[in-house]
C-alpha positions in Angstrom: 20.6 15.7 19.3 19.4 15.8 15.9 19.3 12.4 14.0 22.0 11.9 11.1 19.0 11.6 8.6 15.3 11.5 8.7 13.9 8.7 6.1 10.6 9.4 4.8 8.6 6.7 3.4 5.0 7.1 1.5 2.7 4.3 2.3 -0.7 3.3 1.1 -1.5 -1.0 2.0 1.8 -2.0 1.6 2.2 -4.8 4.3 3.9 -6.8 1.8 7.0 -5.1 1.5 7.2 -2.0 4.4 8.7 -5.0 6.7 11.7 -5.7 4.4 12.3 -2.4 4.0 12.5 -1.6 7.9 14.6 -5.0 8.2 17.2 -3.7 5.6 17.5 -0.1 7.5 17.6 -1.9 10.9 21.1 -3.3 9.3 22.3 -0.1 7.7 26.3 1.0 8.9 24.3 4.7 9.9 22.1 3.7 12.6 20.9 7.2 13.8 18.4 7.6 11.7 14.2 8.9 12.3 12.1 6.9 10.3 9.1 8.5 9.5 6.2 6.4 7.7 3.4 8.7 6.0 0.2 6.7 5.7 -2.2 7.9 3.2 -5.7 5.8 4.6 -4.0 2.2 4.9 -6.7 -0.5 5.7 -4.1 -3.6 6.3 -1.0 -4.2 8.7 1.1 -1.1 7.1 0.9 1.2 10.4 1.0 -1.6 13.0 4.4 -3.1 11.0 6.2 0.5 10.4 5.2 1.0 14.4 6.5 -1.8 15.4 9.4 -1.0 13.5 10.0 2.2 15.4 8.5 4.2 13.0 7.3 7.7 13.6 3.5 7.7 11.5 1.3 10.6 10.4 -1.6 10.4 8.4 -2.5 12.5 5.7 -6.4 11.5 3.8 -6.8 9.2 0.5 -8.4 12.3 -0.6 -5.5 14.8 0.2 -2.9 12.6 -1.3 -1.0 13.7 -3.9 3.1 12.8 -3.9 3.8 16.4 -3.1 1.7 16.5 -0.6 2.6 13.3 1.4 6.2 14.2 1.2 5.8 17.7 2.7 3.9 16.4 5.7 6.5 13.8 6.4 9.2 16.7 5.9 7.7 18.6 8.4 7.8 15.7 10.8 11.4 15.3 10.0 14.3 16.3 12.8 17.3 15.5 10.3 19.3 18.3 8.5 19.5 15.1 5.2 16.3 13.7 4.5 16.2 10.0 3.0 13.1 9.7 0.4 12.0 5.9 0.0 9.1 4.0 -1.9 7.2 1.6 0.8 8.1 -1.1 -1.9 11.7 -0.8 -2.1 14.6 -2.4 0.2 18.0 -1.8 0.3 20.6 -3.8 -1.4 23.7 -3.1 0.5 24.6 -2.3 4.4 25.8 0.8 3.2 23.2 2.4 1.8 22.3 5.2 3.8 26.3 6.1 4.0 26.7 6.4 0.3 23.0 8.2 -0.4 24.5 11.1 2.4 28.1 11.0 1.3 28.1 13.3 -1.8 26.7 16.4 0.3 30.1 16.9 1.6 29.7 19.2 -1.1 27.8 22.4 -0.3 26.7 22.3 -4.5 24.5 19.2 -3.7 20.3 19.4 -3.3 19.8 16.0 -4.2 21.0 12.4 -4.4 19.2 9.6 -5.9 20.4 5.8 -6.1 20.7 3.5 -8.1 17.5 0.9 -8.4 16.9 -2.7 -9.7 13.7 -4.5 -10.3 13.4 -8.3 -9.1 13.2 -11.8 -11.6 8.9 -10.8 -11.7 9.5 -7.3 -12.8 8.5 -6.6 -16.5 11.3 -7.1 -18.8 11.2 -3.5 -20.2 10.9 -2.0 -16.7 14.4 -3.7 -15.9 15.5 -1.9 -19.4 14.6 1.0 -18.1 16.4 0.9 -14.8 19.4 -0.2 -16.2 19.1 3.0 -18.9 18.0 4.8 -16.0 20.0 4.0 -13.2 23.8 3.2 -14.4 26.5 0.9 -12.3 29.2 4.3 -12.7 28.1 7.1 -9.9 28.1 10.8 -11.5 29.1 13.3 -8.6 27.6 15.6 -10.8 25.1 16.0 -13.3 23.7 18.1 -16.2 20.3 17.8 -15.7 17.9 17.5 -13.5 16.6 14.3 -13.7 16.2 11.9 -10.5 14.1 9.7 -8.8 11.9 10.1 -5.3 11.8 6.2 -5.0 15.3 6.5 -3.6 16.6 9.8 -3.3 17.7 12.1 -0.3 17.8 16.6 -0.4 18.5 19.0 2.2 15.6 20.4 4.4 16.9 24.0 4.5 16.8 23.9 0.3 13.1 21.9 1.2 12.2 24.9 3.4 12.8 27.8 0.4 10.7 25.2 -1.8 8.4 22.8 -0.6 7.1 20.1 -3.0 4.3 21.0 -5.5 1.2 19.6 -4.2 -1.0 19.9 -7.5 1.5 17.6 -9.5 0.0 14.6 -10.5 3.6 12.6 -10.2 7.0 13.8 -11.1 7.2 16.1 -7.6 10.9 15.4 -7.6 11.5 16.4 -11.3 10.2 19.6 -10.4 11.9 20.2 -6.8 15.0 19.3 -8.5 14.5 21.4 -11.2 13.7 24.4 -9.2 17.2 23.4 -7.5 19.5 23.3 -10.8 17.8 26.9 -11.3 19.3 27.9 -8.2 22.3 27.0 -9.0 22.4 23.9 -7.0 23.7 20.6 -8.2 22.4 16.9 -8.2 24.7 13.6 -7.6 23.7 10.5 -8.9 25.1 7.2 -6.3 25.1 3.8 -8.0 26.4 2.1 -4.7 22.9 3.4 -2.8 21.2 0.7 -4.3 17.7 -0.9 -3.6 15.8 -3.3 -5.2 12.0 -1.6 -6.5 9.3 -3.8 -6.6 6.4 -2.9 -8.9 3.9 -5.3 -9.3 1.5 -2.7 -11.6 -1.6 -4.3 -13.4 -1.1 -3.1 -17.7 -4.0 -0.8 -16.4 -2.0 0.2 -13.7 0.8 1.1 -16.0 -0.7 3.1 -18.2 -2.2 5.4 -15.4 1.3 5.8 -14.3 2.7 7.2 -17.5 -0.4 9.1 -18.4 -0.3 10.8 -14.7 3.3 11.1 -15.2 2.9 13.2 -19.1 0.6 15.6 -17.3 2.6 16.4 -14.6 5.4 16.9 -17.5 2.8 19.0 -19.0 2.8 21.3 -15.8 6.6 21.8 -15.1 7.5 22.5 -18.9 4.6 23.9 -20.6 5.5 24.0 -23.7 6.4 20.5 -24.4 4.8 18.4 -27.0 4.6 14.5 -27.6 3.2 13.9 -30.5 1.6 11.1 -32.5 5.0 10.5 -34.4 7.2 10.5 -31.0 4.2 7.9 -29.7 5.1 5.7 -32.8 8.7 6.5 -32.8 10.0 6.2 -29.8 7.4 3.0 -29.1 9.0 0.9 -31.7 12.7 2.3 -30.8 12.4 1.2 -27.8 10.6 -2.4 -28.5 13.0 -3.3 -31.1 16.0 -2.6 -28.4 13.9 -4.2 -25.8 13.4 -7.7 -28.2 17.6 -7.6 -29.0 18.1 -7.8 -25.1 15.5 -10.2 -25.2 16.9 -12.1 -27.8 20.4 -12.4 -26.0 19.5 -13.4 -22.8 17.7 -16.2 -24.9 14.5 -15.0 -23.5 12.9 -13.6 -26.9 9.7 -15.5 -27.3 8.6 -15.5 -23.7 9.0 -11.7 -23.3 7.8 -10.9 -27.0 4.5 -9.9 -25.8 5.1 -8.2 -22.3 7.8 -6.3 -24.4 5.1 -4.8 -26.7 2.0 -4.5 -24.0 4.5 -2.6 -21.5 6.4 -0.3 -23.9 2.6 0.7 -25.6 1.3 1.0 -22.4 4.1 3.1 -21.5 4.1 5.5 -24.5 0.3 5.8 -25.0 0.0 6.6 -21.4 2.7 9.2 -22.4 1.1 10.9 -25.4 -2.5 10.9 -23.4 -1.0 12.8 -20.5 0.8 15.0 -22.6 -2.6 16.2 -24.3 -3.4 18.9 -21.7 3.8 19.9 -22.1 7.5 22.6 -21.7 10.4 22.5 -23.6 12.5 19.5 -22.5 16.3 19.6 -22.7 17.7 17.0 -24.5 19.7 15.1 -22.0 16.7 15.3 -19.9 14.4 13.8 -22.5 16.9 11.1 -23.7 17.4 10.4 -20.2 13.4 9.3 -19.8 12.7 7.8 -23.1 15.7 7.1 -25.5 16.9 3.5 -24.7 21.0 2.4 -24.5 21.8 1.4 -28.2 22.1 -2.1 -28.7 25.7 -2.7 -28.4 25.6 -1.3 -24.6 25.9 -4.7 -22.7 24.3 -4.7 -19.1 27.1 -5.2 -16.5 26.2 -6.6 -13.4 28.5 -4.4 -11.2 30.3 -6.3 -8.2 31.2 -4.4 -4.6 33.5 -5.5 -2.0 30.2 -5.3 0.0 28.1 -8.1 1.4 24.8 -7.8 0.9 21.8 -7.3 3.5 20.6 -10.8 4.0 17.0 -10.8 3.7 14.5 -13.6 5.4 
């Protein structure tokens, strides 16, 4: 019997968090699941805890890793028809999780789902702006673009087995598996009831790798893109000034003045660099990346007649 869903979960040292994340699947409604944990050289307690946690492990080299390619060796592992996609650093919110991530491919249009995230009370200030922009509390059964997330996102092996994931992508595998799907003439649902809580805890070094990796991949799917000097500018100080109104009404202003700044430079510089060696972007696509909420748009925080997973 084939599981409902196979969960695939990238891993490098991540001891810290792989247990809660286990915990919180252990008390998911769906409980025929294969996990499957792909370990990219971990040197702490990673394997031993995603074993002991039932977890099926392969191993793929620190220097063969790329995103693509640990997701298509944990894909091949997989026995599941609906394959989960989940950061080592994430845990689910709600009990329900894995129902509502599978629930919208009822519909034979759906590749892809991806879920709704939220950072914890550590998590840079701008990075919870950016989920919330990202990552809205109203589920879209479909979208117009192609935009999603791998950190928490599920597609259908028999669309994975026509197109695998590209393994010479820096970052931003998903963007392009799901773009190759919308070409198809597929469709991708957005669930804000899948929920999990990301945990980034990035140096400002680590940050700006991230975006930079993230504009060259960018620079790979559309070719022809550009990011210049003025969108650097731009699109830095659009998104500080929104950043410092939140601030400023949550009564928070001076203490995140200068994480606002640091992050959303790191965040934009790391941008244009990467975009240095990019194709033409739709708009809805690029505003759904880079163009913060206007001002006026007041962060709900949505309520479900859910419990929550009670975490120790």
């Amino acid at each position: 019997m084939k599981p409902v869903c196979s969960i695939i979960i990238r891993a490098f040292n991540e001891e810290q968090h792989i247990g809660r994340l286990l915990d919180g699947i252990r008390q998911q409604t769906v409980k025929d699941v294969q996990i499957i944990l792909v370990d990219s050289g971990s040197t702490d307690r990673t394997v031993a805890i995603a074993e002991a946690g039932g977890a099926d492990v392969v191993h793929i080299s620190p220097q063969e890793f790329t995103f693509g390619r640990s997701l298509n060796v944990g894909v091949r592992a997989a026995k599941a028809d609906l394959l989960l996609i989940a950061s080592a650093h994430v845990y689910p919110v709600y009990p329900d999780w894995i129902e509502r991530m599978l629930e919208p491919f009822a519909d034979q249009r759906i590749a892809l789902v991806y879920g709704k995230q939220r950072g914890v009370s550590t998590s840079q200030f701008s990075e919870q702006q950016i989920f919330t922009h990202w990552y809205p509390d109203e589920s879209q059964k479909i979208q117009d673009h192609p935009f999603c997330n791998n950190a928490n996102a599920a597609i259908r092996k028999a669309l994975w087995n026509e197109h695998a994931y590209d393994e010479s992508l820096p970052g931003l595998e998903d963007l392009e598996w799901a773009q190759w799907a919308f070409d198809q003439g597929y469709r991708i649902a957005y669930s804000a009831e899948a929920e999990i809580i990301h945990v980034h805890s990035e140096s400002w070094q680590g940050i700006h790798k991230r975006y930079t990796r993230e504009g060259m991949a960018f620079k790979q799917i559309y070719p022809h893109a550009t990011f210049s000097l003025g969108d650097l500018l731009r699109l830095f100080l659009k998104n500080a000034f929104n950043d410092l109104g939140q601030a400023a009404r949550q009564h928070v202003f001076f203490r995140q003045f200068g994480s606002i700044l640091r992050f959303r430079w790191m965040q934009f510089h790391g941008t244009y660099v990467g975009y240095q060696r990019s194709g033409p972007l739709t708009w809805q696509l690029k505003q759904s990346f880079y163009y913060p909420r206007e001002n006026g748009d007041k962060t709900k925080n949505a309520k479900r007649d859910v419990k929550p997973i009670t975490y120790d």
